[in-house]
N, C-alpha and C positions, 0 to 999 in steps of 0.2 A: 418874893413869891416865884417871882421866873429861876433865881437860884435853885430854890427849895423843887421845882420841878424836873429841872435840868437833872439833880439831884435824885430823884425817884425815878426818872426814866434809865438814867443810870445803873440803879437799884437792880432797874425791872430786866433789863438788857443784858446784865450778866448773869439773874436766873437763868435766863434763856436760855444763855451760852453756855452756861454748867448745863444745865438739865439735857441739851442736846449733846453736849461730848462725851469722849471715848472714856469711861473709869478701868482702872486693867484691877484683875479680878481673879479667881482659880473657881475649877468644877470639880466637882468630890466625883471619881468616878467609883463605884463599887461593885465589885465583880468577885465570884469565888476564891478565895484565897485572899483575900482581903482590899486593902481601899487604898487609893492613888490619887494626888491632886494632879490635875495638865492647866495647861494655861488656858485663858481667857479673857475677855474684855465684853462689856457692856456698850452699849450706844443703841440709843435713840427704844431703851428698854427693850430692847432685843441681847439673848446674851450670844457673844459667838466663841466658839470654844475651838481649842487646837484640833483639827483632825488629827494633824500630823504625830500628833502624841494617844491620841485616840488610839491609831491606828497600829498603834505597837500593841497597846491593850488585847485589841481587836484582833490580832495577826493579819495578814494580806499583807501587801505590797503598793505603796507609793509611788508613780514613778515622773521624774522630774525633768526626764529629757524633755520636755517642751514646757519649764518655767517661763516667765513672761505671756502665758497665753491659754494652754489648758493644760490640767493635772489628772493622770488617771487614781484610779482605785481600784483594787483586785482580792479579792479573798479565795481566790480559786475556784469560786463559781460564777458571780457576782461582779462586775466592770462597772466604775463609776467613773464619768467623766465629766470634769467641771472646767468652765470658763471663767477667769480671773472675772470680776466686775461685774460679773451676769448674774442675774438668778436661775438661770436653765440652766438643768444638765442632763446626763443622759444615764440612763442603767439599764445595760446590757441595751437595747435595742429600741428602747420608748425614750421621748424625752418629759422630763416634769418641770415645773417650779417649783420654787422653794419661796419665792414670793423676795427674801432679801438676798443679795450679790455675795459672791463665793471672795475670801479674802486672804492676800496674800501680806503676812508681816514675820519679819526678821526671820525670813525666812521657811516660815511654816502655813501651811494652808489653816484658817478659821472660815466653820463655815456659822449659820444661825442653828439654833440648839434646837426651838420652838419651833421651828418648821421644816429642818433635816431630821430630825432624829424618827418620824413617825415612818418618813421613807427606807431608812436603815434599820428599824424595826421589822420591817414590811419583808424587806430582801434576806435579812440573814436568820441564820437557824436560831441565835440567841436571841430572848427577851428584852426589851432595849427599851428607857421611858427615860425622860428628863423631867425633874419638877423643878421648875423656874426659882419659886420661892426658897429652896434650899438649896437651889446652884449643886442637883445630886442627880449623875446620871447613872441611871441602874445596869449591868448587863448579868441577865440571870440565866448562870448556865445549868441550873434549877429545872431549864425549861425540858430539859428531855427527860423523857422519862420511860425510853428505851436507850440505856448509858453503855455497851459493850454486849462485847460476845467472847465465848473461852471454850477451846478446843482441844481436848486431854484422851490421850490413846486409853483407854481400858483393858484387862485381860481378856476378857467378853466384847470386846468390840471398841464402839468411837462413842463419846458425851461430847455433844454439844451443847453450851447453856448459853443464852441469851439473855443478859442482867436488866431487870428492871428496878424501877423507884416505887414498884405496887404492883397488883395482882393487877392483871389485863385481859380481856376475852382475845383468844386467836383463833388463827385455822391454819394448818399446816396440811398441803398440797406439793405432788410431784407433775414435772412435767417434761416437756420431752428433751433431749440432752445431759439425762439425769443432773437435773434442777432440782432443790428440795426449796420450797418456798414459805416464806411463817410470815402471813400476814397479820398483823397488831391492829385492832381496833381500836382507835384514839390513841395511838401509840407516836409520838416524837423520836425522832429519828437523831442521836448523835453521831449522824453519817458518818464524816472522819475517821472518829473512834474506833466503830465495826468497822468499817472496810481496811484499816489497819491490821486488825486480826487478822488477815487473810494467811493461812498458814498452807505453802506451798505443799508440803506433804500429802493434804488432802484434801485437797479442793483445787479445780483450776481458775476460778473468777469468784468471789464473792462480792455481791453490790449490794444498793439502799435503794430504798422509792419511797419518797414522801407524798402522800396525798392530802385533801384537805384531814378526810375523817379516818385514814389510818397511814402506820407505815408499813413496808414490805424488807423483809431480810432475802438474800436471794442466793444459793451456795449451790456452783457446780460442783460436786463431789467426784474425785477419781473414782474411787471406789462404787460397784454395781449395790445400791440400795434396793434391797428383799425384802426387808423386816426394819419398820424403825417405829419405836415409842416414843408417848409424849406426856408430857406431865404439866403442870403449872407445882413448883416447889415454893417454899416461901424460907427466911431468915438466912438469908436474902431471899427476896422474890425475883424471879427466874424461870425460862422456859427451859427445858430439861428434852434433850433430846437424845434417846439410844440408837444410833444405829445396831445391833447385834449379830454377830457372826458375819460381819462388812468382807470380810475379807482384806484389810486396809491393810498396807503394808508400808513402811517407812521407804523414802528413795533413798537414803544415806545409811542407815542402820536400823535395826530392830528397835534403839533406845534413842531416845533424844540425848545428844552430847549436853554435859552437865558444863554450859557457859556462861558469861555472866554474871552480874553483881548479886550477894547477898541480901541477907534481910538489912544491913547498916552499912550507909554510905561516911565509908571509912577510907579507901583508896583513891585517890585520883591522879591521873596518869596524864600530866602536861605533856602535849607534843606540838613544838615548835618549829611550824615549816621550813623544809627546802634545807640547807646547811653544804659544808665542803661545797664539790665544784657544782651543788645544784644552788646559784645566787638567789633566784628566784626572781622577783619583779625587778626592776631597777629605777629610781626614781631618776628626773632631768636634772638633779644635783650630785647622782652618783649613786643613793642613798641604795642600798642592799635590801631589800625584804630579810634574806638569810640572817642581818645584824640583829634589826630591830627586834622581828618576833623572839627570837632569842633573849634580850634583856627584856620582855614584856614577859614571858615564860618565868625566867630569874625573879624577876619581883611579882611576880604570883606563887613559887616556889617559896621565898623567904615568910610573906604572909599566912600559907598556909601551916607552914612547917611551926611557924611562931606558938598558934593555935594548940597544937599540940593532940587534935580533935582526928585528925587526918596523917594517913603516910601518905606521903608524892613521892612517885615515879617520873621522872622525863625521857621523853624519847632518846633525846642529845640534850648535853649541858655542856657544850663548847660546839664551837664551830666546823662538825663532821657531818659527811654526806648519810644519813640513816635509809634504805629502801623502805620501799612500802610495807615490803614482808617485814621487814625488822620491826617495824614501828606498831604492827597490830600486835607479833607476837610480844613484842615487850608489854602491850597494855593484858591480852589475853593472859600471859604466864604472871603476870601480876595480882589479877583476878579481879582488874581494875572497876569501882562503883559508877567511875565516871571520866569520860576520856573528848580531851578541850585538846582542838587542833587550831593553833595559831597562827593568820596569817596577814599580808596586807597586799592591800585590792592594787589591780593597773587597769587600764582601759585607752583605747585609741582616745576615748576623747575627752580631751587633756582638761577641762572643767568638770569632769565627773567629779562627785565630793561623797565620804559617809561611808559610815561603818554598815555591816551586815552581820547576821548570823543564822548560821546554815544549819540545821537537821538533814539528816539523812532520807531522802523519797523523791521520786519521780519529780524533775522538775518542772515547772507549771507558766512556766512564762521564758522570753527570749535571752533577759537580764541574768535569770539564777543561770540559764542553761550553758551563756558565757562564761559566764564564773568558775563554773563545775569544768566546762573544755580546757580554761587553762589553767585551772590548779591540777585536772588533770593530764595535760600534756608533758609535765615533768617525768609521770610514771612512766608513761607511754612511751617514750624516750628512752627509760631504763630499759622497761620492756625487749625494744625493739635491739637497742645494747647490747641485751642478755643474748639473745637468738643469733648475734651476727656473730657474737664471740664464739657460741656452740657450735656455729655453720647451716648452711641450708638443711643438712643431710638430718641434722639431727632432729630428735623431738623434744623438746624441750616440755617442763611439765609448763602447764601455765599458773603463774603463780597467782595471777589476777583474780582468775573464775569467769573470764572472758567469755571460753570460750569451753569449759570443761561443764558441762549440765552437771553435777552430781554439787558442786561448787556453788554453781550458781543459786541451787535449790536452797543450798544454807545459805547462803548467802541473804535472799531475799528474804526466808523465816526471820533471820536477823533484825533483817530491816525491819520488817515487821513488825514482831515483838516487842522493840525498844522502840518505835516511832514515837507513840504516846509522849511515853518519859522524856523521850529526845527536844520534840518539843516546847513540851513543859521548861523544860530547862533552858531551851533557846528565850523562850519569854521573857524568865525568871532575869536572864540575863542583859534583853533587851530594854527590861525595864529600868535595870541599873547603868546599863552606859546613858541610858536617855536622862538621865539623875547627872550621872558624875563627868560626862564627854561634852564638850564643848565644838564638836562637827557636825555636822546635819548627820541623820537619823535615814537608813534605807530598811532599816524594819527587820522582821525574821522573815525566812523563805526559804523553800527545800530543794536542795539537788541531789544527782547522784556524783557523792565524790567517791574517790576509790577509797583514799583514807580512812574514810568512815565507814567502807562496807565490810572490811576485813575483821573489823573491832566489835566482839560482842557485849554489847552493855550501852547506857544511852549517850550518844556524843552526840558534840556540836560542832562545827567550822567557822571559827570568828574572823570574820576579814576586818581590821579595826581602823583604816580608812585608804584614802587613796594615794599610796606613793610616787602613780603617775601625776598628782597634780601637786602643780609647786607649792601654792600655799599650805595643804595637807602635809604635802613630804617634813615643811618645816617641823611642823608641831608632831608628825610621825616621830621622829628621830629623835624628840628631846625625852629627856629624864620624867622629867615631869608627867609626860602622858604617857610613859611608863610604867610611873606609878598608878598614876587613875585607871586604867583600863586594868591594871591587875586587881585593885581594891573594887571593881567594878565585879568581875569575874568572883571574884573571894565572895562576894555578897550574895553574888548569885548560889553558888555551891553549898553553903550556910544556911539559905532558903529554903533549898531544894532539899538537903539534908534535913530539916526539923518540919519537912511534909511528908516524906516519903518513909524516913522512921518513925510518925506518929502511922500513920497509912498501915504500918506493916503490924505496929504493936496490935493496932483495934482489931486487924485480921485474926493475929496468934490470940486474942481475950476471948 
């Protein structure tokens, strides 16, 4: 009898012990453009799921310099910061609970599904729900439904239209500083998106305001507004805006320079950092930036070439020094769809680990703004080169757009323009190294590099990991992760290509 009981309590003791441990586990996340499993684990019927793979989804930035104790969060408006082992954290300037402890494994932040996610609902412009039972977290970017803005010179004047997902009540009002303002009634704001459109030619600031019960579009215009109509159009539904007889006048020419990718992403223009006497980073093994990104270019070229879907262009395909001017004209006189700048990361401090990838805009934190100083202090340096060879006396044109306003103005439309796309493609991509790379994950983020400002069409800057840190430098250097980060990249361009040629068909039907 005392056997037989020894025996049930045994029984009963290892329920226990199953029923309270960790099961590992995945969460379906689904978001437009389609569906992604990231990791996860169960315990104690709570599920906790990767931020850190979230967070690629997501866009923002991770930042690790203080592992072992707190971990931020950033989306460019939004700071989240979490304490290992705690359930408090803070966002933006409150702190909350989340009821269970924030958690650090193999390297990635998991936090609780069922009691984070209501908070990251709360803060970000996307739609965001977790359902327990089918381990399915939603992010629906469905939710806006004021999705852009488009800016096209007319003979008669300037059309502004404002895209919606439906007919909307507004009111459109001026105000002082010639401000044209279009308040949307129950209108959801794709902030981002519009203030990306910002098209330098004719407007000096365009911004967003979200309120509870409407949003507001808000566009300094250059041009003296006298006369402007409005309309609500539909197939698409759209607010339609004439200025007529603006007087608007182009800062660079009469016409918009015809730059730029076509309807079919067919070209893509590999450009492989640094080369000849610019080494570029150096790892504490010797290791070259100049080498590596080089053979990571190669076997991105061979895969695509294989394909036979795509022509490729490289900036250099041996080890020569190419300037900045060279490297955009060659994508621009190409008529390049899509132009991938390869590079790898250094940093004073020698544990920094993880890949990045860059779009072109304003950058938004202290991390990207290092990044962008010394990828661009190679130019800088040419730059400075160039001027000393000509002499003081001389004027040299400036090839940058430094410093020449007419340059600059294109320059920015640029940016502008393809930010969107630029993006997108930075995603597309980050979602595939977080698949096929085996380094921690530093997410997508936007600087101003010079590289990417020169090039009209949507690029990205991949730093694919750290060459100042030893362990990184190893696995930088071999074959191997040569390949992967090229088939990583391939996948991305692939993706991007059968969204943007279906995108373009539905427009032309």
């Amino acid at each position: 009898m005392q056997a037989r009981s020894r025996q049930l309590f045994s029984i009963l003791l290892l329920t226990t012990v199953l029923a309270c441990s960790v099961s590992a586990d995945t969460v379906e996340v689904a978001f437009s453009g389609g569906k992604q499993n990231i990791a996860a684990y169960r315990q104690n019927r709570i599920t906790y799921l990767s931020f850190s793979e979230l967070a690629e989804i997501l866009g923002g930035t991770l930042d690790w310099e203080t592992v072992g104790h707190q971990i931020s969060y950033t989306d460019g408006v939004n700071r989240f910061d979490f304490v290992l082992n705690s359930p408090f954290f803070k966002l933006n300037d409150n702190s909350y609970n989340m009821t269970f402890p924030a958690d650090l494994r193999n390297g990635q932040l998991y936090l609780p599904a069922e009691t984070f996610v209501s908070f990251l609902n709360g803060a970000l412009p996307q739609s965001i729900s977790f359902n327990g039972e089918q381990a399915l977290l939603r992010i629906d970017s469905e939710y806006f439904n004021v999705t852009d803005l488009v800016v096209a010179r007319k003979a008669n004047g300037l059309l502004i239209e404002i895209l919606l997902t439906g007919a909307l009540p507004y009111e459109i009002f001026q105000t002082e500083g010639n401000w044209l303002n279009v308040s949307i009634t129950n209108g959801r704001i794709n902030q981002s998106q519009i203030e990306s459109r910002k098209d330098s030619r004719y407007m000096y600031k365009l911004s967003t305001h979200q309120a509870a019960g409407s949003g507001q579009v808000s566009m300094r215009l250059k041009g003296k507004v006298q006369k402007f109509h409005h309309k609500l159009a539909y197939n698409p539904p759209r607010i339609q805006i004439t200025i007529a007889d603006a007087g608007f006048s182009l800062d660079t020419s009469s016409t918009t320079p015809i730059v730029g990718p076509d309807d079919k992403i067919d070209v893509i223009v590999i450009d492989p950092g640094h080369g000849g006497s610019d080494y570029g980073a150096i790892g504490p093994g010797g290791t070259r930036e100049k080498t590596v990104v080089l053979e990571i270019a190669r076997e991105l070229a061979k895969l695509i070439r294989k394909d036979k879907q795509f022509r490729v262009v490289m900036t250099r395909d041996r080890d020569r020094y190419i300037s900045l001017d060279q490297r955009a004209r060659i994508a621009n006189d190409a008529g390049a769809d899509l132009f991938i700048s390869i590079h790898a990361n250094a940093s004073v401090k020698k544990k920094a680990r993880g890949w990045n990838v860059f779009f072109l805009a304003p950058a938004k934190n202290d991390s990207a703004r290092s990044v962008a100083q010394f990828e661009n202090s190679f130019f800088l340096k040419e730059r400075s080169a160039l001027e000393a060879h000509r002499g003081d006396s001389a004027s040299p044109p400036d090839e940058y757009g430094l410093e020449n306003p007419i340059l600059s103005i294109l320059n920015e439309m640029i940016m502008t323009e393809f930010q969107a796309e630029s993006h997108d493609l930075a995603m597309m991509l980050a979602r595939e190294f977080r698949k096929n790379l085996k380094i921690p994950s530093r997410g997508v983020d936007q600087a101003g590099f010079f590289v990417l400002n020169k090039v009209f069409t949507p690029s990205v800057l991949i730093e694919a990991g750290f060459i100042s840190n030893k362990k990184e430098e190893k696995t930088i250097k071999s074959s191997k992760f040569h390949k992967r980060v090229a088939r990583a990249i391939y996948n991305a361009i692939k993706k991007f290509k059968a969204k943007y040629e279906s995108k373009n068909q539905d427009k032309s039907g």
